[in-house]
FINU-174641 format. One record per residue (C-alpha): residue in one letter; residue number from 0; y, x, z. Coordinates in pm, 1 decimal. Last residue first. Example, Ala and Ser with C-alpha at 12.3 -4.5 7.8 and 13.67 -1.06 7.14 Angstrom:
BEGIN
rest | nr | Y | X | Z
s | 1 | -106.0 | 1367.0 | 714.0
a | 0 | -450.0 | 1230.0 | 780.0
END
This chain:
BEGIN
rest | nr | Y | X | Z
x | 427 | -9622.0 | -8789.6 | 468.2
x | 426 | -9616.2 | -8739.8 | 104.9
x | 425 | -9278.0 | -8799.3 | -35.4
x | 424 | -9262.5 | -8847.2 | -431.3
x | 423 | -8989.2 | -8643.8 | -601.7
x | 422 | -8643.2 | -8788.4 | -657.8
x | 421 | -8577.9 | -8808.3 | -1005.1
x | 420 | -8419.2 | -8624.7 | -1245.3
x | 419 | -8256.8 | -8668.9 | -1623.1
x | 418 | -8119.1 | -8404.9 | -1767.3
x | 417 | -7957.0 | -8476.1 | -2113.5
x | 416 | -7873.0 | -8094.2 | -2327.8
x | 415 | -7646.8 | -8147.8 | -2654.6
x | 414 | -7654.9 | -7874.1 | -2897.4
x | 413 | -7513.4 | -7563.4 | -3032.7
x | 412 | -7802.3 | -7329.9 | -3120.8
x | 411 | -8007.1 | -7068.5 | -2904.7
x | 410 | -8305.9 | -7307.1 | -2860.7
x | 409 | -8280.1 | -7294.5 | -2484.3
x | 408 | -7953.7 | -7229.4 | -2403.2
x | 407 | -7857.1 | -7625.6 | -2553.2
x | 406 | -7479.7 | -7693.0 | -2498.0
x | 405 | -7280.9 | -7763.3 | -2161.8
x | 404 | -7521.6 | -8009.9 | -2003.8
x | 403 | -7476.4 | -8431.6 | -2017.1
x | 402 | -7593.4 | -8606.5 | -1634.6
x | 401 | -7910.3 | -8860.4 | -1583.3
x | 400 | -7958.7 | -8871.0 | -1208.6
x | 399 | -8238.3 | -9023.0 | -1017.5
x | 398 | -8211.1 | -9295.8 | -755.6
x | 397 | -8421.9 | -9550.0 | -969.9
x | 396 | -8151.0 | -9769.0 | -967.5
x | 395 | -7941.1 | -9434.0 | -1085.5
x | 394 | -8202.1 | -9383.5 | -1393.4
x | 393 | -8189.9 | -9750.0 | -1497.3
x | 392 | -7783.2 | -9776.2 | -1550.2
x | 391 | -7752.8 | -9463.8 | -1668.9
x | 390 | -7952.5 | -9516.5 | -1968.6
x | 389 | -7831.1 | -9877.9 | -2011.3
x | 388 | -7492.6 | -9702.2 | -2060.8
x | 387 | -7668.0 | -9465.4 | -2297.2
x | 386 | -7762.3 | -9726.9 | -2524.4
x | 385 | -7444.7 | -9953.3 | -2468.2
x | 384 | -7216.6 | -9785.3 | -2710.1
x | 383 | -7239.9 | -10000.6 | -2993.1
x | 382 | -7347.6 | -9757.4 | -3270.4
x | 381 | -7284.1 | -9801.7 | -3601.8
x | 380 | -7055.3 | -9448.4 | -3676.6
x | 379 | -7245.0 | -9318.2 | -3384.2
x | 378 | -7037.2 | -9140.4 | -3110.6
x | 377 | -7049.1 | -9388.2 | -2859.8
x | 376 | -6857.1 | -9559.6 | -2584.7
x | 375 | -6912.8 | -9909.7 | -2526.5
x | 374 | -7017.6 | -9865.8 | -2188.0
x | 373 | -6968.8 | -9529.2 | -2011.9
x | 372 | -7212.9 | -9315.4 | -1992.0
x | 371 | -7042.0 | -9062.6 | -2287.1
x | 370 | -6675.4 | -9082.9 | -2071.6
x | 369 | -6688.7 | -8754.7 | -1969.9
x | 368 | -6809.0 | -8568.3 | -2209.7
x | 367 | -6633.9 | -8746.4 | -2468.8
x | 366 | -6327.5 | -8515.7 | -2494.4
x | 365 | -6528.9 | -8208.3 | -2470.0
x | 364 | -6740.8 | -8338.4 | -2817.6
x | 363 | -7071.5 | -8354.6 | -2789.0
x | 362 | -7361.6 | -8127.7 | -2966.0
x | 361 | -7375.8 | -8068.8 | -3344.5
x | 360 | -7768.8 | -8127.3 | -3339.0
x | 359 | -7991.3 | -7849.6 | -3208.8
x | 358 | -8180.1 | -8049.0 | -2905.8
x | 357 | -8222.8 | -8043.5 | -2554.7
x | 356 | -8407.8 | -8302.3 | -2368.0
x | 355 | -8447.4 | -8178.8 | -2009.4
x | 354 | -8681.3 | -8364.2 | -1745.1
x | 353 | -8645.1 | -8305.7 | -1361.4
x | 352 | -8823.2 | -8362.8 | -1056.2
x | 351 | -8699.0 | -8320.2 | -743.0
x | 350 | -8729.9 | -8228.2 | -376.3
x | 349 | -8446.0 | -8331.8 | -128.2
x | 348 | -8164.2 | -8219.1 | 64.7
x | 347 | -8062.7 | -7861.3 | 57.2
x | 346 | -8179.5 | -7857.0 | -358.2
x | 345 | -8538.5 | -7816.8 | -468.4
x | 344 | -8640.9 | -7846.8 | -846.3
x | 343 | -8939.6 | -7894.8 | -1035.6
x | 342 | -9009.0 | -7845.9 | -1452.6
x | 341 | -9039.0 | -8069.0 | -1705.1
x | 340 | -8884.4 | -7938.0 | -2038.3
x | 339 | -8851.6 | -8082.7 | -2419.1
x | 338 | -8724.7 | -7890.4 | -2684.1
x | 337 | -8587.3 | -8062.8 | -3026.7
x | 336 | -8561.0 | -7833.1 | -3325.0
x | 335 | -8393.6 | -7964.2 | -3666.6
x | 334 | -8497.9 | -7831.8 | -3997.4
x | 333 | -8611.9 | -7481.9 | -4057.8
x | 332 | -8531.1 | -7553.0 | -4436.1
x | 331 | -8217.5 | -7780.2 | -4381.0
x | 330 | -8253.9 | -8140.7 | -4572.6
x | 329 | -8331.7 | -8267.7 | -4263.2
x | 328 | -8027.1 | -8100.5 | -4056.8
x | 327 | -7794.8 | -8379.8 | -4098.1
x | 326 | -8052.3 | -8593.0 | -3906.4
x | 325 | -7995.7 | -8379.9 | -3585.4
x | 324 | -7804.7 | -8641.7 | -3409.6
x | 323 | -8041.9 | -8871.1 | -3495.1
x | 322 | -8361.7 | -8670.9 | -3320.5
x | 321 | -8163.1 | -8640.0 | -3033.9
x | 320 | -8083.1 | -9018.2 | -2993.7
x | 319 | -8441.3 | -9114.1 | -3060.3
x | 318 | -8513.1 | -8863.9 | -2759.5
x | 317 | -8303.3 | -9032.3 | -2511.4
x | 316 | -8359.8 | -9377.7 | -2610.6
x | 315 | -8743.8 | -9272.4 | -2560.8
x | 314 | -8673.1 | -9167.8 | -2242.4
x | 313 | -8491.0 | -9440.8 | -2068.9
x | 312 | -8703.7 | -9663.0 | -2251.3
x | 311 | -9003.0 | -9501.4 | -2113.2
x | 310 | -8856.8 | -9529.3 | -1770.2
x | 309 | -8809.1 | -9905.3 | -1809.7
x | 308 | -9164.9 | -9918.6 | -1905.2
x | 307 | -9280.9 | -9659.0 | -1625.0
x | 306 | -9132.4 | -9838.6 | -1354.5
x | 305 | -9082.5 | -9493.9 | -1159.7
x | 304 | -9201.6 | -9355.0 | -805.7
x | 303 | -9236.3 | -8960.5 | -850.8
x | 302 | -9487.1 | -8709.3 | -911.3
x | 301 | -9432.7 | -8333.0 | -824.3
x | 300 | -9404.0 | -8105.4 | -1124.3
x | 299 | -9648.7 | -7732.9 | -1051.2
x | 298 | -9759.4 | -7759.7 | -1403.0
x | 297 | -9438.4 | -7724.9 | -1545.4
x | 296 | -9404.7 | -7879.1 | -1901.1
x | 295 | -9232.1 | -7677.6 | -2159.2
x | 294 | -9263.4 | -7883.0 | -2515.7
x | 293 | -9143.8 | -7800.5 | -2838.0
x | 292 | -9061.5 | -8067.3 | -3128.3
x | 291 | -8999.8 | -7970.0 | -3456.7
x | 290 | -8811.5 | -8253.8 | -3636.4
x | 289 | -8859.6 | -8278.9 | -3991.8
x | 288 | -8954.0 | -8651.3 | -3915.2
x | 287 | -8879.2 | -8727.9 | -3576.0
x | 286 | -8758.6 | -9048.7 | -3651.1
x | 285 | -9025.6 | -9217.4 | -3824.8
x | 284 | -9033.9 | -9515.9 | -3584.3
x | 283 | -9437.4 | -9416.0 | -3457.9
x | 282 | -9286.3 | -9097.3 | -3369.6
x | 281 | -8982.0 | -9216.1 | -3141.1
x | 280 | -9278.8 | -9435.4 | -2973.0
x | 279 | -9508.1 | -9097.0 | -2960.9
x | 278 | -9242.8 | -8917.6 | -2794.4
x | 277 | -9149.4 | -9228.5 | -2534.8
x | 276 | -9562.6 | -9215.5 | -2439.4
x | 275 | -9533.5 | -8827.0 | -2401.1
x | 274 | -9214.3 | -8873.5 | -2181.6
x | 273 | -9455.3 | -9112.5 | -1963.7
x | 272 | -9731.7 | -8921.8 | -1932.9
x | 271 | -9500.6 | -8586.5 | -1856.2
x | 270 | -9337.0 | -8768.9 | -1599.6
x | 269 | -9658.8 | -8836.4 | -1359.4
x | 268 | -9642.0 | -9154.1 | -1206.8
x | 267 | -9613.9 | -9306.8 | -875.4
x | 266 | -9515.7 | -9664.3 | -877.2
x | 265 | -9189.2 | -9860.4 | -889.8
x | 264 | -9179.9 | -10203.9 | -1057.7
x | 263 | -8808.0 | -10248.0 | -1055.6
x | 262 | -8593.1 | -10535.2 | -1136.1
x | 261 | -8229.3 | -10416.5 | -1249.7
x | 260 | -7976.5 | -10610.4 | -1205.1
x | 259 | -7879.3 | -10860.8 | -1533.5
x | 258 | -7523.4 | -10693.7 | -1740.1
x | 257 | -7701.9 | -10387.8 | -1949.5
x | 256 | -8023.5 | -10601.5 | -2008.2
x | 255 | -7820.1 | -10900.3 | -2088.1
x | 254 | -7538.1 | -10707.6 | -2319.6
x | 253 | -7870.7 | -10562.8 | -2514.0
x | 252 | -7975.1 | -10918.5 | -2552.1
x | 251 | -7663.0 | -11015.6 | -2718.4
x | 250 | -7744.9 | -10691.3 | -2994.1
x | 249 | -8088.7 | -10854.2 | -3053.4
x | 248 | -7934.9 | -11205.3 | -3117.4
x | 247 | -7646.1 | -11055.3 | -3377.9
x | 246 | -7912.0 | -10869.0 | -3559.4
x | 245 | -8129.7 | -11144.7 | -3516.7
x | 244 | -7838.8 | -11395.0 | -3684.0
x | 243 | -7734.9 | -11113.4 | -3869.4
x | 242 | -8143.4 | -11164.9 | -4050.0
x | 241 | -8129.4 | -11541.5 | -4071.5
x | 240 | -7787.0 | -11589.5 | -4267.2
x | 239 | -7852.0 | -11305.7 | -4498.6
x | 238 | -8165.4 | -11484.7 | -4563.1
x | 237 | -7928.1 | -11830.9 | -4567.1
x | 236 | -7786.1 | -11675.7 | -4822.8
x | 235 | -8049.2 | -11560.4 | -5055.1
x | 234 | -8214.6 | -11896.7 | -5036.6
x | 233 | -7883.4 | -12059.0 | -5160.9
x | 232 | -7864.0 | -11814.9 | -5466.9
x | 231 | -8176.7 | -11837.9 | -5589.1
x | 230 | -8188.0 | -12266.4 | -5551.6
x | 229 | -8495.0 | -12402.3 | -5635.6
x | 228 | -8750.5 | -12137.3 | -5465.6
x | 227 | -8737.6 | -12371.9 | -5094.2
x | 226 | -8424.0 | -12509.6 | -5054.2
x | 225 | -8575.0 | -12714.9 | -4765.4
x | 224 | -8721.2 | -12444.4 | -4580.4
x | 223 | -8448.9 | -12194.2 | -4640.0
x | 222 | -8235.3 | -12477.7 | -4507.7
x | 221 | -8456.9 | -12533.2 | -4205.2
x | 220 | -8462.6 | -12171.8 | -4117.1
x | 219 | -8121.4 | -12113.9 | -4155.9
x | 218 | -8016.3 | -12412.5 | -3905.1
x | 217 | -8239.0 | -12258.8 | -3674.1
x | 216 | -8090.7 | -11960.0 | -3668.4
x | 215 | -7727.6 | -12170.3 | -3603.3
x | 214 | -7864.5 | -12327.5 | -3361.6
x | 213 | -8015.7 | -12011.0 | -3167.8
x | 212 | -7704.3 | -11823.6 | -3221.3
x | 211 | -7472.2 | -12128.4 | -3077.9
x | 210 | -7664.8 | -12093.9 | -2736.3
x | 209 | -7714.4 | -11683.2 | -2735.0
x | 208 | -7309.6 | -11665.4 | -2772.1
x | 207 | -7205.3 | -11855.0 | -2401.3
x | 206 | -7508.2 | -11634.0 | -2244.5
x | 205 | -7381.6 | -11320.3 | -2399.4
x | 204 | -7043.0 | -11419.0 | -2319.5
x | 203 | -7139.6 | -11487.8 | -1934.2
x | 202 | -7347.4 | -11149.5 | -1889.4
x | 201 | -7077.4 | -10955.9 | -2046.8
x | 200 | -6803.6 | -11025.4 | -1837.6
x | 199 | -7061.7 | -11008.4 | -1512.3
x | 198 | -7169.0 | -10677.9 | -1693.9
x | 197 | -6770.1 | -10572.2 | -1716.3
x | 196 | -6737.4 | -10583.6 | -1360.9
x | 195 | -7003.5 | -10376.9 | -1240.0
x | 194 | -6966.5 | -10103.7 | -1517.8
x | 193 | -6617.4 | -10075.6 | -1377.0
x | 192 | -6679.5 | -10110.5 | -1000.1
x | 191 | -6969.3 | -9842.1 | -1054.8
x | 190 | -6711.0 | -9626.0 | -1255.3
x | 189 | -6490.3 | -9610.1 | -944.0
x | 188 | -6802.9 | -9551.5 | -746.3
x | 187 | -6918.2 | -9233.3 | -947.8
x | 186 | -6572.8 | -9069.3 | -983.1
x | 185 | -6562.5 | -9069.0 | -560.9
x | 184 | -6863.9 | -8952.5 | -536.0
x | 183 | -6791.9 | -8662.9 | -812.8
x | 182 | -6478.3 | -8652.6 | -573.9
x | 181 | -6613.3 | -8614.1 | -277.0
x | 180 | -6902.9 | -8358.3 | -450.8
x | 179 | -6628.5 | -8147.3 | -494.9
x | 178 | -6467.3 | -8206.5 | -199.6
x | 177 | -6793.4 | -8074.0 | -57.3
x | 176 | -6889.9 | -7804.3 | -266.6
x | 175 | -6513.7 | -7653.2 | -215.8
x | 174 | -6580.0 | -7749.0 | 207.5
x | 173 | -6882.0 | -7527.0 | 136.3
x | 172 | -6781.6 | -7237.5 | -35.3
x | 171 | -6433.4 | -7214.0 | 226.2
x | 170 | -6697.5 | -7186.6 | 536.0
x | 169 | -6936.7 | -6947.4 | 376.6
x | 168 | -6601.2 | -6714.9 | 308.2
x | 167 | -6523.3 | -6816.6 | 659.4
x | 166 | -6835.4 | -6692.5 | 811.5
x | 165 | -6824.6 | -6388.1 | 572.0
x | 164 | -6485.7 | -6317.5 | 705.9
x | 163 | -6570.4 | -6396.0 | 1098.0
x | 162 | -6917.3 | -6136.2 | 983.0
x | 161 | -6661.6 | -5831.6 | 824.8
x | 160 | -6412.0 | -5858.6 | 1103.0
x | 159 | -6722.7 | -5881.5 | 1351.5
x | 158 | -6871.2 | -5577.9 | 1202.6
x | 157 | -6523.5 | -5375.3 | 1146.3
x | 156 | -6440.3 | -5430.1 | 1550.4
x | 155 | -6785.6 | -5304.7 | 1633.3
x | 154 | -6765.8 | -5012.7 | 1411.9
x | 153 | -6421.2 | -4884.5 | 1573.9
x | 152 | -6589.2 | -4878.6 | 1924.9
x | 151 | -6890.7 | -4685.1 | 1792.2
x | 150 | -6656.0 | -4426.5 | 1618.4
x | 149 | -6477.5 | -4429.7 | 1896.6
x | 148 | -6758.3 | -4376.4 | 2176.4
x | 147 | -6948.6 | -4150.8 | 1939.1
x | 146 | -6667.4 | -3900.4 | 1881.7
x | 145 | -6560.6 | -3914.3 | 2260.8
x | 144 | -6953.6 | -3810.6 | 2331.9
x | 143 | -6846.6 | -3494.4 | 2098.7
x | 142 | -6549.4 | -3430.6 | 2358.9
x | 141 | -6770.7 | -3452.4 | 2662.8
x | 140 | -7091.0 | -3274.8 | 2532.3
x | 139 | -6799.9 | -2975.0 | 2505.0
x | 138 | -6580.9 | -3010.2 | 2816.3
x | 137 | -6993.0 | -3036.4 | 2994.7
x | 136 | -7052.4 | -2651.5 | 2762.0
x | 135 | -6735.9 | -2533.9 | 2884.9
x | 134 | -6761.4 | -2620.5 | 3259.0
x | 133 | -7082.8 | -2539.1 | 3271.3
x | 132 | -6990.7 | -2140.1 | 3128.0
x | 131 | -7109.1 | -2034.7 | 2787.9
x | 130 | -7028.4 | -1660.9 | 2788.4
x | 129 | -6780.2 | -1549.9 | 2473.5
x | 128 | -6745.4 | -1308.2 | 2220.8
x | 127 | -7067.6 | -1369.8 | 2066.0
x | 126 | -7064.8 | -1704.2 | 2158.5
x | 125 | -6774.4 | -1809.2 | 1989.8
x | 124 | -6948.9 | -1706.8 | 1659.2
x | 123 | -7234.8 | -1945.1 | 1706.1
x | 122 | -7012.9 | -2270.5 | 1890.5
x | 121 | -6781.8 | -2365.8 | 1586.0
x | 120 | -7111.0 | -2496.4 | 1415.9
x | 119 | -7059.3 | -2771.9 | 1730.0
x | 118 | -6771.9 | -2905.1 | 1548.0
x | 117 | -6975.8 | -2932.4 | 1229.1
x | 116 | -7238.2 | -3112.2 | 1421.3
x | 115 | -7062.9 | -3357.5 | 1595.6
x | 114 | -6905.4 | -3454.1 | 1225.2
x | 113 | -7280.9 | -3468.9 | 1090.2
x | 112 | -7370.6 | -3688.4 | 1447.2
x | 111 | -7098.8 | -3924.8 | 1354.7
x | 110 | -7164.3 | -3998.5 | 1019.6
x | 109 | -7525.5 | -4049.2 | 1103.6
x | 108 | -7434.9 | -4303.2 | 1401.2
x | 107 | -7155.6 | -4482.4 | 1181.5
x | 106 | -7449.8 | -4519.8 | 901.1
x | 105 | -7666.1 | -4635.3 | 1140.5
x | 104 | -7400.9 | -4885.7 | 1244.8
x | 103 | -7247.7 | -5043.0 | 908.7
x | 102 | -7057.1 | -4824.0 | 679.7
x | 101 | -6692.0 | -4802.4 | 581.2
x | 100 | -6518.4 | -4849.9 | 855.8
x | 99 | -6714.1 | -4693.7 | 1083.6
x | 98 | -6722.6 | -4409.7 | 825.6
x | 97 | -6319.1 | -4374.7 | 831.8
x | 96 | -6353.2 | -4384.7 | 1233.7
x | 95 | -6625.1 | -4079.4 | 1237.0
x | 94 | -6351.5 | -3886.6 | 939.1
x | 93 | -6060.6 | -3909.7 | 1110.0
x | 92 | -6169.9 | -3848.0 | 1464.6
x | 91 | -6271.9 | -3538.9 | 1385.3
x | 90 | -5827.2 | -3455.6 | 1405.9
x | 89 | -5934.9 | -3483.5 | 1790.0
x | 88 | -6025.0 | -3096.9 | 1772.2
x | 87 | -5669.1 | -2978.6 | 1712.4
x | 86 | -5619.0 | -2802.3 | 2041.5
x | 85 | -5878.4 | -2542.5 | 1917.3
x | 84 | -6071.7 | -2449.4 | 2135.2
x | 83 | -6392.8 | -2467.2 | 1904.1
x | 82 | -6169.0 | -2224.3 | 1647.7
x | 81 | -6151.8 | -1955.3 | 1896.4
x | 80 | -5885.8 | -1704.2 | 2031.1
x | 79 | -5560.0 | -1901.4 | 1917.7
x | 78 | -5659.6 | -2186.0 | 1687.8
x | 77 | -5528.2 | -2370.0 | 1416.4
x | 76 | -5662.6 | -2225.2 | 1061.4
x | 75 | -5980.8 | -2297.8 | 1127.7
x | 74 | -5988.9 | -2650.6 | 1296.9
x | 73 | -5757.4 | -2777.3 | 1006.1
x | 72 | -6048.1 | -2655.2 | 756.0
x | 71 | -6299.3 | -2825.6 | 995.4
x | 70 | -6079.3 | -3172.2 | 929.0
x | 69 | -5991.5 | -3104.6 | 548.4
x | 68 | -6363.5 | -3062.7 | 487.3
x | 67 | -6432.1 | -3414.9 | 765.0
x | 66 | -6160.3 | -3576.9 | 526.6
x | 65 | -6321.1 | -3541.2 | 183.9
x | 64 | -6695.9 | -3600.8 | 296.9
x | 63 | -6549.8 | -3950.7 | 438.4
x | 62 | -6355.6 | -4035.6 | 127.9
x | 61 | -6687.3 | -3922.9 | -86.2
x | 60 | -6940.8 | -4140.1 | 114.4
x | 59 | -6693.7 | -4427.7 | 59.8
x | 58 | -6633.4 | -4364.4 | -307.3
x | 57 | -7002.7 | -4272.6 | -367.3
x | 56 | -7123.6 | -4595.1 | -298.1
x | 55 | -7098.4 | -4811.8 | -635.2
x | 54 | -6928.1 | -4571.1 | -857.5
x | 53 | -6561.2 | -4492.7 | -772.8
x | 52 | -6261.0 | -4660.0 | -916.1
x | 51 | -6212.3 | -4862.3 | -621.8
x | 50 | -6262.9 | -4587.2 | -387.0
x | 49 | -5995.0 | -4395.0 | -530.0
x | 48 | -5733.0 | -4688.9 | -512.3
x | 47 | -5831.6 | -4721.3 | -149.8
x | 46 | -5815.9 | -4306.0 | -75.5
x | 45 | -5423.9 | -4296.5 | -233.6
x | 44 | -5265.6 | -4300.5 | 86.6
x | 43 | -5505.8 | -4171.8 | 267.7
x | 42 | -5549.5 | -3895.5 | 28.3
x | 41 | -5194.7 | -3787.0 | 31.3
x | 40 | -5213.5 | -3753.6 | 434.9
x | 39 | -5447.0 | -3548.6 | 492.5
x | 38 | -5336.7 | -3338.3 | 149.0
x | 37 | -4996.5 | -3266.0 | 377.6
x | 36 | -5192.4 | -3180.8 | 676.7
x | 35 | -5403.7 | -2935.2 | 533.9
x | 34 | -5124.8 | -2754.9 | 338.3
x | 33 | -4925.2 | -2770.6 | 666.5
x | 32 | -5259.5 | -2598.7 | 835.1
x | 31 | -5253.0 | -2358.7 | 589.3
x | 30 | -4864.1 | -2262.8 | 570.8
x | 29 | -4914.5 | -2150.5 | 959.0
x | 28 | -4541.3 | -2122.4 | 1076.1
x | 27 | -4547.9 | -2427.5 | 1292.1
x | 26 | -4832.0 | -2327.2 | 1493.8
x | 25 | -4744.7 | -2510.3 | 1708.3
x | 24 | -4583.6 | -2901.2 | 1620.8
x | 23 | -4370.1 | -2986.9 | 1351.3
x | 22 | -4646.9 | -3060.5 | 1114.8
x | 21 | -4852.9 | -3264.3 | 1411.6
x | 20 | -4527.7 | -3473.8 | 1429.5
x | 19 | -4543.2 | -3507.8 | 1037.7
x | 18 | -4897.6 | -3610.5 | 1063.1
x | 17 | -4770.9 | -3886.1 | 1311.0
x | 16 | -4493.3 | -3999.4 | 1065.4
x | 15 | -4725.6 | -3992.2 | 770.8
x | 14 | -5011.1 | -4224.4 | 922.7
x | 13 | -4675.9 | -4482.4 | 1074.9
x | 12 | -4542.9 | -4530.9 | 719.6
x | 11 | -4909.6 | -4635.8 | 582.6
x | 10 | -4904.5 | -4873.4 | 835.5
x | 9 | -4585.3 | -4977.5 | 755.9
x | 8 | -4702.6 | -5023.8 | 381.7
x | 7 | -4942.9 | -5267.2 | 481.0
x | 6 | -5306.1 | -5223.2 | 410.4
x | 5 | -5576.5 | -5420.4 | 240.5
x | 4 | -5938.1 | -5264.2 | 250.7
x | 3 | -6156.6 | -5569.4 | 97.6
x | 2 | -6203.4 | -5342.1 | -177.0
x | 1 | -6391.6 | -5095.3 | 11.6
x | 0 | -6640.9 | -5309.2 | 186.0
END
């Protein structure tokens, strides 16, 4: 609690004008006691800046151990017949209200009861000159009860300072979590109006193009037909003809299944089954070739409600992605590494499951972080854009999340990590 200590210079003022009044007051001519004084008051102004610098606990323990020496030597060197009567016996204050600042309750009580105690020392020699009378000994219990009571008093104040500034430190955390979630929300419905206008754009030029495609695939097919082996030249044409036609066809269908809303055939499933089923589709396409794939799969995963082909594609997009990103690294002797994780997660408001696909490819640029779920954004020489798009598009009907992590922790390379999670199944 030491370093959230702030005080104002005035205060600071006020400490050395009092201990000046005590300086000022008998016995004036003890150099001792003006010694005392004088270090009394150095060391509270310098006792936050020593705390700081301290290790862990010791600075409070230290300031306290500090001020109750310079208290008892104050006690001896300012009294008349006996040291327990001595007039400067509230300077014990000092060190009960520095621990009830410093410490919590029992420590306040222990704090208090060691500065109690070293008053009471004064006691053994004054009774060898001295009878203990009532009236000395209740004068006595009186002035250490004083000790407790403001040392008690002080602690009380400190506690509820220290739980109202917890309670607004917990306060201030969660309005920041909740503006930023405002505007993630916020980011998240402006692109929805985006993506939602541009698939009614694309919906009616893919439909406008698939008409004139057909015909003119058609056209090919009866040409090539025709031609038959007579003409080289023709037949090689109208193959070039045939296969941009399908290129052309496939890449209009892609437009449909980004623009058309998304029909779901939700059932529980297990996401390990289906990730395995997008690994071995990646693998039956060659692409993992030089690829070593590791897998972490939590046993403890709950199940969720997914259409498992549309899931599949979300996943095996995913992967295939990976494993081209890392296609420089083939020629590389370890080659690329690709590490695959299932695991569970709880947040305040629901239970989840969640799939990582991190791999050791060159990663994503910062500038197309945000923008990498966007349509038509990609960072594929050939690429389109739409893959990922699609990607996004499936996951958040399913009321998952598919988001892009910093770099890849887990295999200890630069990298790009996907997370993709879904709400867990709800048993009632």
């Amino acid at each position: 609690m030491a370093d959230d200590r702030s005080t104002a210079p005035w205060l600071d003022l006020l400490w050395l004008l009092f201990l000046a009044g005590l300086a000022i007051l008998p016995p004036i001519n003890e150099p001792h006691k003006q010694v005392i004084l004088l270090l009394l008051g150095v060391f509270q102004l310098l006792e936050r800046a020593f705390i700081q610098h301290s290790v862990q606990r010791w600075g409070p323990i230290m300031a306290v151990i500090a001020k109750l020496v310079l208290a008892t030597e104050l006690i001896n060197h300012t009294h008349d017949v006996a040291p327990i009567i001595s007039s400067y016996w509230p300077v014990f204050f000092v060190p009960v209200t520095t621990a009830a600042i410093y410490f919590g309750p029992v420590g306040t009580l222990l704090w208090t009861t060691l500065t109690s105690a070293a008053y009471c020392s004064y006691l053994i020699p004054a009774l060898k000159q001295f009878k203990l009378e009532w009236s000395g000994a209740s004068e006595l219990m009186m002035r250490v009860l004083f000790l407790y009571l403001v040392a008690m008093t002080v602690n009380r104040f400190v506690m509820d300072a220290r739980f109202q500034v917890r309670r607004y430190q917990g306060l201030s955390e969660t309005l920041a979590e909740a503006n930023r979630n405002l505007q993630l929300a916020q980011a998240e419905a402006r692109r929805a109006e985006r993506l939602a206008a541009l698939g009614q754009l694309s919906a009616g030029l893919a439909h406008e193009i698939r008409n004139p495609l057909a015909v003119i695939k058609g056209s090919a097919e009866i040409l090539k037909q025709k031609l038959g082996s007579a003409d080289a030249l023709a037949q090689e044409l109208s193959d070039y003809i045939y296969t941009e036609v399908n290129r052309v066809s496939a890449l209009v269908s892609r437009f449909l299944d980004f623009a058309r809303p998304t029909q779901l055939d939700l059932r529980a499933a297990v996401l390990s089954d289906v990730v395995e089923k997008s690994l071995k589709a990646v693998s039956d396409q060659g692409a993992d070739a030089h690829v070593h794939i590791s897998r972490d799969y939590a046993p403890n995963t709950p199940r969720v409600e997914l259409d498992e082909d549309l899931s599949e594609q979300v996943f095996t997009n995913l992967i295939l992605n990976a494993c081209e990103a890392m296609g420089p690294l083939v020629n590389d002797d370890q080659g690329g590494e690709l590490r695959i994780r299932i695991f569970a997660e709880r947040t305040e408001t629901e239970d989840l499951a969640v799939v990582e696909i991190v791999d050791s490819g060159p990663g994503v640029a910062a500038a197309m972080r945000e923008q990498i779920f966007n349509p038509f954004v990609s960072t594929k020489k050939t690429g389109v854009g739409l893959g990922l798009a699609i990607v996004s598009k499936i996951v958040d009907a399913h009321g998952g999340r598919v988001t892009l992590g910093e770099s890849s922790p887990a295999v200890g390379k630069q990298g790009a990590c996907f997370r993709v999670s879904f709400p867990a199944v709800k048993y009632e």
